[in-house]
C-alpha positions in Angstrom: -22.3 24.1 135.5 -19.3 25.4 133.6 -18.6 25.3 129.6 -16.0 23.1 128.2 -13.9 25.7 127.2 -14.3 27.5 130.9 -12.9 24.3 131.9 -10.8 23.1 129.6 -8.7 26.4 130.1 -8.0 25.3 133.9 -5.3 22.7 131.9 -2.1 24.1 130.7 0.7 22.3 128.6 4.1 24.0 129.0 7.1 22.3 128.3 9.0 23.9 131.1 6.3 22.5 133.8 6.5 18.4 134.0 7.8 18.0 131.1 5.1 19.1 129.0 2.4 17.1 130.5 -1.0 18.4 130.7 -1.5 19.8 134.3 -3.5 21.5 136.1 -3.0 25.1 135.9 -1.0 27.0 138.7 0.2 23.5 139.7 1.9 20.8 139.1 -0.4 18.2 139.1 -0.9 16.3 136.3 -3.9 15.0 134.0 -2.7 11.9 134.4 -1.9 11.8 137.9 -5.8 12.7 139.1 -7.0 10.5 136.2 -4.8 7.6 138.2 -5.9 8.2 141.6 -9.6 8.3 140.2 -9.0 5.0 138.5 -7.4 3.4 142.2 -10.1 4.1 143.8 -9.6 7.8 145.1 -12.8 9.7 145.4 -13.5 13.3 144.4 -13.8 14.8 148.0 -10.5 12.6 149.2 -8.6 14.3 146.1 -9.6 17.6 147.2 -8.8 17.0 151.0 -5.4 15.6 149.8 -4.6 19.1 147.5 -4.8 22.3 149.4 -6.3 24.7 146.6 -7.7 21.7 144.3 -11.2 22.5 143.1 -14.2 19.9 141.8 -14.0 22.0 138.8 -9.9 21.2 138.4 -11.1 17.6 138.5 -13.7 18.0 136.1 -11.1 19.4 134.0 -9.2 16.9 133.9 -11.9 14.4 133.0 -13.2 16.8 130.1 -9.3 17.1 128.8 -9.0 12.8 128.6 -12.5 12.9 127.2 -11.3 15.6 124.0 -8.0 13.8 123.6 -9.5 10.1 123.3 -12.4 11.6 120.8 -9.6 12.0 118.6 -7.6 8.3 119.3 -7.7 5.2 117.9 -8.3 3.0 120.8 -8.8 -0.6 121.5 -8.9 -3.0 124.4 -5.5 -4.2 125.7 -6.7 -7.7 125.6 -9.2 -8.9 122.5 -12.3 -11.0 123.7 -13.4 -13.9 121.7 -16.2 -13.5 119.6 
């Protein structure tokens, strides 16, 4: 299993490569574009069919990357449940 920082240095921000967003290093695939296909439903091993290159560890990256940004966000629920 790889350390966070082994991982987290698969990401690469460079505002010259989609317009800053975090991606995936040596590509242009973004944090937030795996995150999205993760959240629609796309598994792992589909992601990595799809992406010639891709790695499990790429997609572990990017889950690690969310995870440190939200640590350090205020976040709340979109919609507020009754009490």
């Amino acid at each position: 299993m790889m350390e966070d920082q082994q991982l987290l240095k698969r990401i690469a921000l460079n505002p010259k490569v989609m317009v800053g967003k975090p991606v995936i290093k040596g590509t242009r695939l973004t944090v937030e574009y795996i995150l999205n296909l993760l959240a629609h439903g796309a598994t792992v091993e589909e992601i990595l069919e799809e992406y010639d290159g891709l790695t499990l560890e790429d997609v572990q990256a990017c889950l690690l990357f969310a995870t440190k940004f939200l640590e350090s966000t205020v976040f709340g629920p979109l919609v507020m449940e009754p009490v």
